[in-house]
N, C-alpha and C positions, 0 to 999 in steps of 0.2 A: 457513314462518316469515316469508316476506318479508311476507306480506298484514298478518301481527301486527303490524308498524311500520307501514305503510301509512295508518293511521290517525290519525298524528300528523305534521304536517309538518314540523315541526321536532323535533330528534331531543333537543334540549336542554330540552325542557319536558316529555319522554317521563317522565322520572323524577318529576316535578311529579304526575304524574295518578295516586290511589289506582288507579282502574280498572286501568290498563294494567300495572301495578306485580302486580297481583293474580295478571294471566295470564298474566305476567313467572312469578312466584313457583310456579303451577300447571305452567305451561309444565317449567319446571328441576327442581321436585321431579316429576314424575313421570319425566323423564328419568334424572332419578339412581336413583330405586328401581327401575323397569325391568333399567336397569343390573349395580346392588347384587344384584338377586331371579338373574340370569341369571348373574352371577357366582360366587355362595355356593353356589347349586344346580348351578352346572357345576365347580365344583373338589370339591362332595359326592358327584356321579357319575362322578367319576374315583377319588374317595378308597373308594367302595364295589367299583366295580371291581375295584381294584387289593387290595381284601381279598377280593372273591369267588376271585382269583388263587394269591393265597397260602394261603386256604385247600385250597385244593384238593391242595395236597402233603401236610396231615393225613389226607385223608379215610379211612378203614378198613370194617373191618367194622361195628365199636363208634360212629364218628365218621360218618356218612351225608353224602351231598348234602343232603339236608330240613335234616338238621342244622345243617348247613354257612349257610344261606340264613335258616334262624332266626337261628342267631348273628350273622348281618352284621345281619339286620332288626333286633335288640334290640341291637347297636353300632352304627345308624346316627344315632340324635339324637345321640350321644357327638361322631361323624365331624361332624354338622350344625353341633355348637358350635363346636368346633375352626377350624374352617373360614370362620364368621362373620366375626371380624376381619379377617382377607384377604380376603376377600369383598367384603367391606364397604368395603376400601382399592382393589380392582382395579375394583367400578364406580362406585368415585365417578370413579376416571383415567377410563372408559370411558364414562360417562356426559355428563361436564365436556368430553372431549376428542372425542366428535362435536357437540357444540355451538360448539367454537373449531375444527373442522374447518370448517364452514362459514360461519365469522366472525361466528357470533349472539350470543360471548360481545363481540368484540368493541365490535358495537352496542352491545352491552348500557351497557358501560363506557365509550363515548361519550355517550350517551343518562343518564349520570350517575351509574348502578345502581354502586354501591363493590365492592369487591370480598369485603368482608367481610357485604356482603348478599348476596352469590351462594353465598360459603362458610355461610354460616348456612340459606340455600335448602337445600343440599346434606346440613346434618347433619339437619334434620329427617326424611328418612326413614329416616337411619340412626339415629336415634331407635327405630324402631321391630323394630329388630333389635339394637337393645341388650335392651330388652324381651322381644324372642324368645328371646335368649340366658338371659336371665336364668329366664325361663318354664322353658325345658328344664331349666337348672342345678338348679332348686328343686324341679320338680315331675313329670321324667321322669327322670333319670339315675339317680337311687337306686332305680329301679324297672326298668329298661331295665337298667343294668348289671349287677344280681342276676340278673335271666335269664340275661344273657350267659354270666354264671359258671359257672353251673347247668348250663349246655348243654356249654361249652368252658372245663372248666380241668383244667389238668394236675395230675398227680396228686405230689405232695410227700411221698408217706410214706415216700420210699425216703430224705429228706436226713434227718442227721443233728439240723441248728437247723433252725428257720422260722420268720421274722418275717410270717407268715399269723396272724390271730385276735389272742388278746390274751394275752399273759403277764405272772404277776403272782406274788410272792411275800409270802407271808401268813404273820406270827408267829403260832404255836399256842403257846396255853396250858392246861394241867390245872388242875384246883380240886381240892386235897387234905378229907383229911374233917373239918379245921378251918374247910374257908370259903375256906381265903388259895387265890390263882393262884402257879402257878410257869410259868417257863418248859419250854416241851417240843419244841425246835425248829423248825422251818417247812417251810412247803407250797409248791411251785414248784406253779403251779396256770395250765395251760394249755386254753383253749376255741376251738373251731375257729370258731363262726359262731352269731348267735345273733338273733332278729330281734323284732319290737317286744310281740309278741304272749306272748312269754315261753318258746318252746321256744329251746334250746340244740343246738347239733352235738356232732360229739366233744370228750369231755374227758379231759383227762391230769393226772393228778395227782401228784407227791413228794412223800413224807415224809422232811426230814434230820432226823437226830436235833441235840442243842446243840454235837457237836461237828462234824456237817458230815456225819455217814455216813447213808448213804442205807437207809431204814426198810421203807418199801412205794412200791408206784408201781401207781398206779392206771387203769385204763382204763373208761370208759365210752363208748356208742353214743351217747347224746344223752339229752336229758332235757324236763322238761316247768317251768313255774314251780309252785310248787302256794303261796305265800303267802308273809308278813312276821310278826315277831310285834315287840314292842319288845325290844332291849338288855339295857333295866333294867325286868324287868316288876313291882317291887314298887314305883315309884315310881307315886304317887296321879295325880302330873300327865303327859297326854300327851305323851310321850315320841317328840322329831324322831329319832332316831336307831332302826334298823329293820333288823333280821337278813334278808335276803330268802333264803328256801328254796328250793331243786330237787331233783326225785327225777330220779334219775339211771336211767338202761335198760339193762340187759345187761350191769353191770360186770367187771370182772375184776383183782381185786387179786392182785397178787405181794407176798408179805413174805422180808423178806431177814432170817434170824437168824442168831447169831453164827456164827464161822464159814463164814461165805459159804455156808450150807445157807438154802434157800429152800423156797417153798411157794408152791400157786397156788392162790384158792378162787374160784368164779365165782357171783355170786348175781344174781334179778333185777332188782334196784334197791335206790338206796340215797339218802343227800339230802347236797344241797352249801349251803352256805350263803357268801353272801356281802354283806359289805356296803351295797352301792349295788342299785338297782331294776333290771327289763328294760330298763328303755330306755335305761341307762345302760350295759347291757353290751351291749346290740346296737351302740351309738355307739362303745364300746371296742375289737369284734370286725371293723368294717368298715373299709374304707381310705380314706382322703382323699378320692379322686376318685369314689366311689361316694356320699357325704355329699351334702345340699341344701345351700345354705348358712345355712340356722336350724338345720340339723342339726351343722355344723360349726361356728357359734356355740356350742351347746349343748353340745359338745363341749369348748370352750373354756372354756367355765365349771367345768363339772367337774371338768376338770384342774385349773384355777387353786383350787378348795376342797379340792383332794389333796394340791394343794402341787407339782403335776409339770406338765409342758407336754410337749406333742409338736408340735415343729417339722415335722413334714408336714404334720398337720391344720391349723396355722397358715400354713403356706406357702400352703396349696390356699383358706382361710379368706381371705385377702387376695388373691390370684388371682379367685376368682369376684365379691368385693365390688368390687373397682375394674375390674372387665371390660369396663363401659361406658366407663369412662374410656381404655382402650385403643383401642377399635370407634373413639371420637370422635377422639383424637389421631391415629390413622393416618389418618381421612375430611381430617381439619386437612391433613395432608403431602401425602395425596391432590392435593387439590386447589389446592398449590403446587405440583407438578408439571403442571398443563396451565397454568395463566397464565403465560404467553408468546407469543412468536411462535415459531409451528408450523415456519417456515422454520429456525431455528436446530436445531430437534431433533422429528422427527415422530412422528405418534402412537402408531405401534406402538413406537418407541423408548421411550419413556415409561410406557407399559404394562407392558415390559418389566423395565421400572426401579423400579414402583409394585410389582410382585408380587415382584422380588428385595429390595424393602426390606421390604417386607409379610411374607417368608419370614427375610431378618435376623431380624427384629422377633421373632419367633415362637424363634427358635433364643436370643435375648437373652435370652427372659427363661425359657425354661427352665435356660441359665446360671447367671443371677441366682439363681437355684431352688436347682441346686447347690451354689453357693457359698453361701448362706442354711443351706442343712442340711450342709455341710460345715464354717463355721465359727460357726455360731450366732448369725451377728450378725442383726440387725433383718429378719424376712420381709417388714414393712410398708413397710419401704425399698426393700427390696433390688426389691420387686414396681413399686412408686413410679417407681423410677429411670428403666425406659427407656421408662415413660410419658411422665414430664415431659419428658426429651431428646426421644423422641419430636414433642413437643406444641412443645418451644421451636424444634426444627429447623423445623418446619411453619410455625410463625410468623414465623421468620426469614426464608423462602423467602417465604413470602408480602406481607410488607411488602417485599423487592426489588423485587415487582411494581408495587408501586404508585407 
């Protein structure tokens, strides 16, 4: 680094010359991504580990090592994301803080260079692991994590409720031989999992009658899509509104008659109808964190034309869309942690300090998260909040510097 100055002899007109500015700017941003890449991939190989570990208490007959080793491989972009913003905050310190180890930042800041052109040096490669971030969120996770499932999920049929899949309650109605509908009570209509292409997992079906007693209860194996037809099929004009059909596989109806005497008939299919298309129920059947976020948009829209909302899918919907804004704000606090003099508090100190705020950071806003689906106030705030503190503290610290 000394040779790098060596070609200006005055350290006050260093700042004056594009060139030297340029290999200033090269210089720093490659320190810092080096940094960021050795940081994010060594807290992911600890975070893989430490699941290869705990797997290992599952393993059985049924649950294998291979097993075991798929499912971390298809939860590892999951562990990659997670890991990103810490990452991302430990080597900008690590990065920023071997350069003021050997007083190059100092030059720098004699030599004229501000400091918010060194902080701006530093986010541009963390620029590029926002991007990353963003990549996995959209276009691996909702693929990555369905395997995971697939391989490693517990089995739920022994609880009584489960907020697995999508439940929904559906008015039924009869048409008399006059034409008119009457009411004929409703369907508690449960689907385990259901994906773009139109088959379905298991389905569970109730029938209450108008006064609350319970009719038939239905079970089927999974089903297939087999079409749409319209609503109103006597109306001349194409008609937005669309019955979507499933034949259903291997059902098994219980009918309950009076008297609490029952019956059980098993046949091999039968069809479900429901309002809204495939791709509306696979978006219904899946969980937040499995979503892209065009998928969690799209989600969002659907709900808001139902007239319902789901505060997870909204929580996780503003999580992944201001994610970059998180990656940036910790690189900002980053990097008011090493400007200073090294003799008041050393590097490893600092370090130490960047990854327990970085691990705050991370426990804050799943907090936030909480309290967001515990009292229903604003996800887009509650997500907001400890970015902007976040971003103000970082600012703060860093104009003391100067």
């Amino acid at each position: 680094m000394r040779s790098l100055f060596a070609k200006s002899p005055a350290t006050d007109q260093l700042a004056q010359k594009p060139t030297n500015l340029k290999v200033l700017s090269r210089y720093v941003k490659r320190n810092a991504l080096l940094a960021i890449i050795t940081a994010v991939l060594g807290l992911w190989a600890l975070q893989l580990v430490f699941s290869y570990l705990s797997e290992l208490d599952s393993l059985d007959e049924s649950y294998t090592m291979s097993e075991a080793i798929k499912y971390i491989f298809y939860r590892s972009p999951y562990f990659l994301e997670q890991f990103i913003p810490t990452g991302a905050l430990l080597g900008a310190v690590v990065g920023l803080g071997l350069l003021a180890n050997k007083s190059e930042l100092v030059v720098m800041r004699a030599a004229g260079v501000s400091v918010y052109r060194i902080v701006g040096w530093v986010l541009q490669p963390a620029l590029l692991f926002v991007l990353l971030a963003l990549a996995i969120n959209q276009f691996v996770l909702p693929h990555s994590n369905q395997l995971a499932k697939e391989i490693n999920e517990e089995d739920s049929s022994s609880l009584v409720t489960s907020v697995r899949g999508y439940w929904t309650l559906q008015p039924r109605f009869e048409r008399s031989e006059g034409g008119d509908t009457k009411p004929d009570g409703s369907d508690i209509l449960y689907i385990d999992y259901a994906d773009v292409e139109g088959n379905i997992g298991e389905v569970k079906r109730w029938h209450l009658d108008n006064d609350g007693n319970l009719q038939t209860a239905v079970h089927a194996e999974g089903g297939q899509y087999i079409g749409r037809e319209p609503i109103d099929a006597n109306n001349s004009k194409p008609s937005e509104q669309y019955r979507y059909e499933w034949q259903l596989n291997n059902m098994t109806k219980l009918t309950i008659n009076q008297g609490f005497d029952s019956s059980q008939a098993i046949s091999p299919s039968d069809t479900l109808s429901l309002p809204f298309a495939p791709e509306s129920v696979y978006l219904l059947t899946r969980k937040a964190e499995d979503l892209s976020l065009t998928q969690l948009y799209e989600h969002r829209q659907f709900m808001r034309q139902q007239g319902q909302r789901s505060l997870s899918h909204e929580l996780a919907f503003w999580q992944k869309l201001l994610s970059p804004l998180s990656i940036l704000s910790l690189v900002i606090v980053a990097c008011s942690f090493v400007f200073g003099s090294l003799r008041t508090h050393s590097l490893g100190l600092r370090i130490v300090v960047a990854l327990l705020f970085g691990l705050l950071f991370s426990y804050v806003q799943d907090l936030v998260g909480f309290v967001s689906l515990a009292t229903g106030f604003s996800p887009l705030f509650m997500v907001l909040l400890p970015i902007v503190v976040s971003a103000v503290l970082g600012g703060y610290l860093l104009k003391r510097q100067m």
